[in-house]
Backbone bond lengths (Angstrom), bond angles and torsions (degrees), N, CA, C in turn:
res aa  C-N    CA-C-N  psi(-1)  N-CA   C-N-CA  omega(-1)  CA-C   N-CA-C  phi
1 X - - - 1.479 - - 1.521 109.94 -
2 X 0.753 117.73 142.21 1.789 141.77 160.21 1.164 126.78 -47.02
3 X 1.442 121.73 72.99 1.299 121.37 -164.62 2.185 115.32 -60.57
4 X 0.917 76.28 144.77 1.592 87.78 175.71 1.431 122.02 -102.50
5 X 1.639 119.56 158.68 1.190 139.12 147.20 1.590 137.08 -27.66
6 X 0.814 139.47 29.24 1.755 122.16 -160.93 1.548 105.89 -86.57
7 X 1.408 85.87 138.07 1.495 126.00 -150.68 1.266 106.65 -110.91
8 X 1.734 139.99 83.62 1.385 105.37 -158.10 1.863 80.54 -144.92
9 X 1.635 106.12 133.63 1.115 103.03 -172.14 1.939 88.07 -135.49
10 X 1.330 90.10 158.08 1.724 92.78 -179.04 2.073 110.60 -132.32
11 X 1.023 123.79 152.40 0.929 119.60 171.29 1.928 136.17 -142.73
12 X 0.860 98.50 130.48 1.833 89.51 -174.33 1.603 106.66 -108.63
13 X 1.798 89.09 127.15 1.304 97.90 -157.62 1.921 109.67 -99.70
14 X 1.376 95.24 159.07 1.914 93.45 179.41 1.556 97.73 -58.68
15 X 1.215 109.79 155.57 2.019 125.77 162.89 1.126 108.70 -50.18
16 X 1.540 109.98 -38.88 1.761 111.44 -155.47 1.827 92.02 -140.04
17 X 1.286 125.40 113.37 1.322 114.94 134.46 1.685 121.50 -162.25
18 X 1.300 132.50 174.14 1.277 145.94 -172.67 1.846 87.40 41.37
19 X 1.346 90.38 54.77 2.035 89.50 152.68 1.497 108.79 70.50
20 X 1.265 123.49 -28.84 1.542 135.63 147.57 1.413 146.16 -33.98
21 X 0.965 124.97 104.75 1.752 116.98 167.49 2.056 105.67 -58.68
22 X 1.441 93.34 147.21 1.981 82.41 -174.25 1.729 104.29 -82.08
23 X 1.387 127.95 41.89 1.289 111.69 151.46 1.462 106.85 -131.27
24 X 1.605 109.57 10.04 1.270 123.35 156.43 1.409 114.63 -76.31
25 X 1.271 114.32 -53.39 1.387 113.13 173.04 1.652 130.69 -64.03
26 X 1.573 104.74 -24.24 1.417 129.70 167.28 1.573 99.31 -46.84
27 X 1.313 118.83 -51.40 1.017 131.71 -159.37 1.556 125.88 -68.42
28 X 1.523 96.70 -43.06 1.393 122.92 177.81 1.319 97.12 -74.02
29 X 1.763 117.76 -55.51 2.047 101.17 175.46 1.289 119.29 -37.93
30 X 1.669 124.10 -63.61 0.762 119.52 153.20 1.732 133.51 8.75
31 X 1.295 85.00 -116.73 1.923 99.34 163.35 1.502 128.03 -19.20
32 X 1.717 110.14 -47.27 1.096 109.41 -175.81 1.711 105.83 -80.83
33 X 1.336 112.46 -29.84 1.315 109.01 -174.27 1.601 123.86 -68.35
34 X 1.309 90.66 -30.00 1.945 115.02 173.85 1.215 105.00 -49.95
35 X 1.672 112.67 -63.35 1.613 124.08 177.75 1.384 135.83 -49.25
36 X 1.597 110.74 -15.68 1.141 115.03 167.32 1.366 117.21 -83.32
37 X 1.255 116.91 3.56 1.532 105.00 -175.47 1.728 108.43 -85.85
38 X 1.090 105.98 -31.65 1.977 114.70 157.21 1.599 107.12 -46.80
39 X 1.187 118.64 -22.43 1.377 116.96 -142.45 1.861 103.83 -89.18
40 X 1.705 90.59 -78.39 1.309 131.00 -160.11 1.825 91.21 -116.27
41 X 2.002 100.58 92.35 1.233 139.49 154.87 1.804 115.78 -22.83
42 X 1.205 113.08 -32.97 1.648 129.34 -150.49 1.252 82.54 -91.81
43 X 1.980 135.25 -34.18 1.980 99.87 -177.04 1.250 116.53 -77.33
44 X 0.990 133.74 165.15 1.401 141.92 171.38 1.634 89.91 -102.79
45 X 1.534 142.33 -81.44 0.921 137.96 -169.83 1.576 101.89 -131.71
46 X 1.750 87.39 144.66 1.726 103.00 173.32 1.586 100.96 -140.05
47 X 1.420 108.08 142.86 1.229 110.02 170.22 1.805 93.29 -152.47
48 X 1.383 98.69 142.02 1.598 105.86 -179.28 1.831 99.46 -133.73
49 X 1.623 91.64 122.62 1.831 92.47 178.81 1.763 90.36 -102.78
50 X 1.474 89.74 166.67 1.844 119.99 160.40 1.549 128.87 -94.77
51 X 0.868 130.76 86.66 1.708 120.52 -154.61 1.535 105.59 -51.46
52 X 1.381 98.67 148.91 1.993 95.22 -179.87 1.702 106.33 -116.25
53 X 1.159 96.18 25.34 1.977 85.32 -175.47 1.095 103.90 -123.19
54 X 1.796 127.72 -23.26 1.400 128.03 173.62 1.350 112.49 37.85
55 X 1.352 106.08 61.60 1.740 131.61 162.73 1.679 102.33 -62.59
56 X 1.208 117.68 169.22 1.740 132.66 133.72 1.674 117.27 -39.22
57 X 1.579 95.88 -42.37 1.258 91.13 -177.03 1.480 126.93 -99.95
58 X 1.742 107.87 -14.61 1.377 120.54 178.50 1.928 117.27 -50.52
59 X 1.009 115.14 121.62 1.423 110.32 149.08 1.591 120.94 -72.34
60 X 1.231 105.70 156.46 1.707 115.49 -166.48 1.251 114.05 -85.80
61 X 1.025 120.96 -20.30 1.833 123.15 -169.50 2.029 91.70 -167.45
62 X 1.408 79.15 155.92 1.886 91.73 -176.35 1.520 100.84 -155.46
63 X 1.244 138.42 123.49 1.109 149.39 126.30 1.473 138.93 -63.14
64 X 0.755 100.71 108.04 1.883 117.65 176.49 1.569 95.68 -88.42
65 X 1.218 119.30 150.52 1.384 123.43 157.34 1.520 91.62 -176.30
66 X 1.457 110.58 161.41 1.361 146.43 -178.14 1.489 151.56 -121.78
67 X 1.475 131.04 101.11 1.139 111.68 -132.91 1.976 94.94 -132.03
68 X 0.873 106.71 140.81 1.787 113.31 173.13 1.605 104.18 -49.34
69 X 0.880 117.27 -33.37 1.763 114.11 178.48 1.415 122.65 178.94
70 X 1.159 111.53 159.73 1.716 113.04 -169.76 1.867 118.33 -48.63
71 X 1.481 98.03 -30.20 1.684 114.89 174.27 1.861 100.73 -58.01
72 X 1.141 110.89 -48.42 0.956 113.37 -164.99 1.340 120.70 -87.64
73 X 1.617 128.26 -11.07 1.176 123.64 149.53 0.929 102.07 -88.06
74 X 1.671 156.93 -9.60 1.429 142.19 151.19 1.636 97.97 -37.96
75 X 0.944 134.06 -55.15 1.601 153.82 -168.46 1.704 88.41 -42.75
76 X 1.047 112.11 -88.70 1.670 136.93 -148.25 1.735 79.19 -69.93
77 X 1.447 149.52 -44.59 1.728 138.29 -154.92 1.751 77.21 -61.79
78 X 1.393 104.31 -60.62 1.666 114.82 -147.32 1.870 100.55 -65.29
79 X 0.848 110.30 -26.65 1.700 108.64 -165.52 2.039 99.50 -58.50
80 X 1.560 82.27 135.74 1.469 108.92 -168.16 1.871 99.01 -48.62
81 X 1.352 123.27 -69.98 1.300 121.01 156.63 1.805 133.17 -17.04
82 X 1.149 111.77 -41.70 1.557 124.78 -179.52 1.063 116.27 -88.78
83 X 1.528 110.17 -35.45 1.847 111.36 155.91 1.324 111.90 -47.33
84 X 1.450 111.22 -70.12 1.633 119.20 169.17 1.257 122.56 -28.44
85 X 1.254 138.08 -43.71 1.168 147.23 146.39 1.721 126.09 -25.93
86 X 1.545 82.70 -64.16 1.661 114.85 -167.34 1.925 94.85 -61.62
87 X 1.325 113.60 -39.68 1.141 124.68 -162.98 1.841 105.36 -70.08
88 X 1.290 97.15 -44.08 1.879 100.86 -177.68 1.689 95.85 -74.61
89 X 1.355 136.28 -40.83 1.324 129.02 162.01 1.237 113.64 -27.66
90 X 1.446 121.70 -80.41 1.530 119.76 -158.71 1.290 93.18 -51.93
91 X 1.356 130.40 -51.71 1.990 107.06 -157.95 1.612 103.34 -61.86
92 X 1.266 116.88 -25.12 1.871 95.64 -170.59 1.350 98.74 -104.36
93 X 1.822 138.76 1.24 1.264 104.34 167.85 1.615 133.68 -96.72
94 X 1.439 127.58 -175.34 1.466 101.66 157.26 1.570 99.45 -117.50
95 X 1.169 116.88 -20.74 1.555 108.09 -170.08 1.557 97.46 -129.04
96 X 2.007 105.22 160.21 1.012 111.14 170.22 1.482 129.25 -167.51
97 X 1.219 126.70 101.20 1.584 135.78 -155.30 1.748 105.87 -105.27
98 X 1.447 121.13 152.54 1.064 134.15 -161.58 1.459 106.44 -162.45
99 X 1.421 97.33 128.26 1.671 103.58 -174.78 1.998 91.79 -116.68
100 X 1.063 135.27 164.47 1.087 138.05 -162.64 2.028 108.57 -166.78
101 X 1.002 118.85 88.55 1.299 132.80 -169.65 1.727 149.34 -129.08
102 X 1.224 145.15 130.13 1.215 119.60 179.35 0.774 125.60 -79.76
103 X 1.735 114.56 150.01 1.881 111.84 166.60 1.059 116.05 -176.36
């Protein structure tokens, strides 16, 4: 089999920003991240959860996504749309970890 890409980045978001409560904004990552899969041809699969236990240790939102090869999430980082994305991210998060792997 054809090993794959996994793409899995997590983030913990401020309480308060761009006018938002952070499971408002959870929400909007979300959404926007969903929409790119119409967009930008290169995912194979995306799925983005909301954490529901809001530990110390929980992160707030997590993306999984999946890609045929590292070229090809080069493809989808760089796409004009995912910047756009990437761009409403930075103002509401403070932290942000990313594991990047085959399988």
């Amino acid at each position: 089999a054809n090993l794959m890409i996994k793409h899995i980045v997590m983030w913990k978001l401020e309480e308060n920003a761009e006018g938002n409560t952070k499971l408002e904004n959870a929400k909007i990552i979300k959404e926007k991240l969903e929409a790119l899969v119409g967009i930008i041809p290169e995912i194979v699969e995306l799925e983005v959860g909301i954490d529901i236990l809001g530990t110390n240790q929980s992160y707030d939102v997590v993306l999984v996504s999946i890609f045929k090869s590292l070229e090809e999430l080069d493809i989808y980082a760089k796409h004009p749309e995912h910047l756009k994305v990437g761009e409403f991210v930075g103002k509401v998060r403070k932290d942000r970890v990313a594991v990047d792997y085959e399988g």
